[in-house]
C-alpha positions as CSV (number, residue, x, y, z in Angstrom):
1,X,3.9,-47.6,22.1
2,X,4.2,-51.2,24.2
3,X,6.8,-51.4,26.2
4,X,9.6,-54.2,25.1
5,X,10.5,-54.6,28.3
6,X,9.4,-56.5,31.7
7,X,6.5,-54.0,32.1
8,X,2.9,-55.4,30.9
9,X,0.3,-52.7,29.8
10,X,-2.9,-54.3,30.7
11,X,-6.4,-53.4,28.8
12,X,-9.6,-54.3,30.3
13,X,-12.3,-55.3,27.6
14,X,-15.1,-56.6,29.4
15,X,-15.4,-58.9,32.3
16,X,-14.3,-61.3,30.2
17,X,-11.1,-60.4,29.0
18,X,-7.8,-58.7,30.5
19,X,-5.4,-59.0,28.1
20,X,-1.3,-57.9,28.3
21,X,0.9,-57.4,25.4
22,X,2.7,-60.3,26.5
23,X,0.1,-62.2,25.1
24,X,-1.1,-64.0,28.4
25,X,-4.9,-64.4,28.6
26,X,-7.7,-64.7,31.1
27,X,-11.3,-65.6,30.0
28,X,-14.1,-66.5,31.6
29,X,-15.4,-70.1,31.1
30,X,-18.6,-69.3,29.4
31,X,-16.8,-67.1,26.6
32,X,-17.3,-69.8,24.2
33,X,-14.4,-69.1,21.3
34,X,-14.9,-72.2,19.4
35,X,-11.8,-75.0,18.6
36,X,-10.9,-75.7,14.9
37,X,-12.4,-79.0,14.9
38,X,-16.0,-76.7,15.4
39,X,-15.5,-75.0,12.3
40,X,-17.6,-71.4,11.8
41,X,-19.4,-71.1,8.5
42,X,-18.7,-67.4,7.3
43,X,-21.7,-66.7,4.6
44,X,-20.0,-63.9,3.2
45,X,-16.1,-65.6,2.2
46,X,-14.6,-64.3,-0.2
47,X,-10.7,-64.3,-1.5
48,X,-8.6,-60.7,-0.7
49,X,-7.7,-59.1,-3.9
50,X,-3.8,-58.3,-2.8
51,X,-2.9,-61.4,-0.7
52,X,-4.2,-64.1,-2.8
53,X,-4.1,-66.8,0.2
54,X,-6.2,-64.8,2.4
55,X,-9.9,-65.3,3.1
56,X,-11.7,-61.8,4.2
57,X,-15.1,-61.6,5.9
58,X,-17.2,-58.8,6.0
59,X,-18.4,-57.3,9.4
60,X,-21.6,-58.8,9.2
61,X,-19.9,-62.0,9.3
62,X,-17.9,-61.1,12.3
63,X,-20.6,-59.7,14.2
64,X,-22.4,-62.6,13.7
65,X,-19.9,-65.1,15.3
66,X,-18.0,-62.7,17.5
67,X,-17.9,-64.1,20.3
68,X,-17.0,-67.6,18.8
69,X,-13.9,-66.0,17.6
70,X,-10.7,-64.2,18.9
71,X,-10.9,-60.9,17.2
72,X,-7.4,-59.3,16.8
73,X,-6.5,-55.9,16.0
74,X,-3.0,-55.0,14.5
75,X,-3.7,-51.4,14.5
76,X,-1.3,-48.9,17.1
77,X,-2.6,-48.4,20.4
78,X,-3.3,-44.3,19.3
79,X,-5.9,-45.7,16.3
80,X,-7.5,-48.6,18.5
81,X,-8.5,-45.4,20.9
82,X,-8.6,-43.6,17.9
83,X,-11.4,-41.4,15.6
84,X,-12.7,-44.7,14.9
85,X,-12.3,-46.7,18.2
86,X,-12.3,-50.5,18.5
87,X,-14.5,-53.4,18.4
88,X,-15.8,-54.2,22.0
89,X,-13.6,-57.7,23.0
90,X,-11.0,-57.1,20.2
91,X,-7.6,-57.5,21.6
92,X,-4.7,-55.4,20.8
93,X,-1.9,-56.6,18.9
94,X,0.1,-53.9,16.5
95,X,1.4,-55.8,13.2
96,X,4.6,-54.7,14.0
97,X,4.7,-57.2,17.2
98,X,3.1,-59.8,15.5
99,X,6.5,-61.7,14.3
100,X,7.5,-62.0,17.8
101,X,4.1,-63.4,19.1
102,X,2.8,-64.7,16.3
103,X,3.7,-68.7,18.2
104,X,1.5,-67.3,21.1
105,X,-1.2,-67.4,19.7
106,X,-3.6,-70.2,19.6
107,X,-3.7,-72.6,16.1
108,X,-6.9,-74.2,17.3
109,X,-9.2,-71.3,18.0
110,X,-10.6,-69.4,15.0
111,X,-8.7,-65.7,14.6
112,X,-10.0,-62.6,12.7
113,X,-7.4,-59.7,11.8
114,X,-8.6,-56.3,11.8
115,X,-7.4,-52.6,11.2
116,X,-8.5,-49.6,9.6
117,X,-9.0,-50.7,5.9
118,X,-8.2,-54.3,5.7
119,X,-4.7,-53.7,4.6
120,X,-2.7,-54.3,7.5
121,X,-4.9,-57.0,8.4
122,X,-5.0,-58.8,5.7
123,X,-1.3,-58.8,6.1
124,X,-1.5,-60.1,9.1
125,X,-3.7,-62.7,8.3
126,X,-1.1,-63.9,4.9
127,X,1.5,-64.1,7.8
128,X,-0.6,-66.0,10.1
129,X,-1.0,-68.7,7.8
130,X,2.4,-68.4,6.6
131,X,3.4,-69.9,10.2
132,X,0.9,-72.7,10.2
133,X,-2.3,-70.9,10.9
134,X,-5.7,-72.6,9.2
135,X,-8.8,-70.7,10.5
136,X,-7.7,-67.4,9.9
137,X,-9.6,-64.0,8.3
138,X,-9.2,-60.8,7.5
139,X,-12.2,-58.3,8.3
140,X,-13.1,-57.0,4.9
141,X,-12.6,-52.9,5.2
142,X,-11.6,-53.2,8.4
143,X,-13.2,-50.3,10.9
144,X,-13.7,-47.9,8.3
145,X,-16.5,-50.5,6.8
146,X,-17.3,-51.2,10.8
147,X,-18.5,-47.4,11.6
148,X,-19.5,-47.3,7.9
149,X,-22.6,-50.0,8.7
150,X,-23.2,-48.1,12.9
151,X,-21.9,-51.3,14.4
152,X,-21.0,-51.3,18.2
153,X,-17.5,-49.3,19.1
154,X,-15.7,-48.7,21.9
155,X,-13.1,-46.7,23.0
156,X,-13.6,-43.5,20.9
157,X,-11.8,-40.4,21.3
């Protein structure tokens, strides 16, 4: 569990992100995450069937443009290392800290929420755009779907 305290737990994702669960970022000039005003064209939108303000995407979609978006996953740190692992550049940030760092995060760069299922996500995402979000998605059946389709993990167990 992330410590609450002045302690940082840092995960290396690549060389092009270290991220902390303080929310403070480093990236590499040529990562390219695009600004709202360069708006990504999902092909596969489509409205989530429990949070009725929520867009969902499905993988395809996200592998797609992943690396024009910041990929966020509100899973616990024991499923992100998990059976199922984690998307490679996905950053870690468990639902239940999002309320806290929700104003961290960045209203101009394009975000997609993902978990196990799409559940917790999709949550995420309905809270996200509660607070003022726009360019939010959730990640239609979340990493179940991901292995499902053989798309690149990391960080297995």
């Amino acid at each position: 569990m992330p410590s609450r305290g002045k302690t940082f737990i840092y995960f290396d994702f690549s060389e092009e992100f270290v991220y902390n669960i303080s929310l403070n970022w480093s990236k590499n000039s040529n990562m390219g995450l695009l600004k709202m005003d360069q708006k990504i064209e999902f092909k596969t939108k489509i409205k989530n069937p429990n949070f009725p303000a929520v867009t969902d995407i499905s993988p395809e979609d996200v592998v797609s443009h992943k690396t024009k978006v910041r990929l966020i996953d509100v899973r616990r740190p024991d499923e992100y290392e998990g059976e199922l692992g984690h998307i490679p550049g996905a950053e870690l940030l468990t639902l239940d800290y999002l309320p806290q760092k929700i104003s961290e995060l960045p209203k101009d760069e394009t975000i997609v929420f993902i978990c196990r299922s799409g559940q917790r996500s999709g949550q995420a995402t309905a809270f996200a755009l509660e607070n003022g979000f726009k360019d939010v998605y959730n990640m239609k059946g979340g990493m179940l779907l991901w292995n499902e389709l053989n798309l690149e993990t990391e960080g297995k167990s």
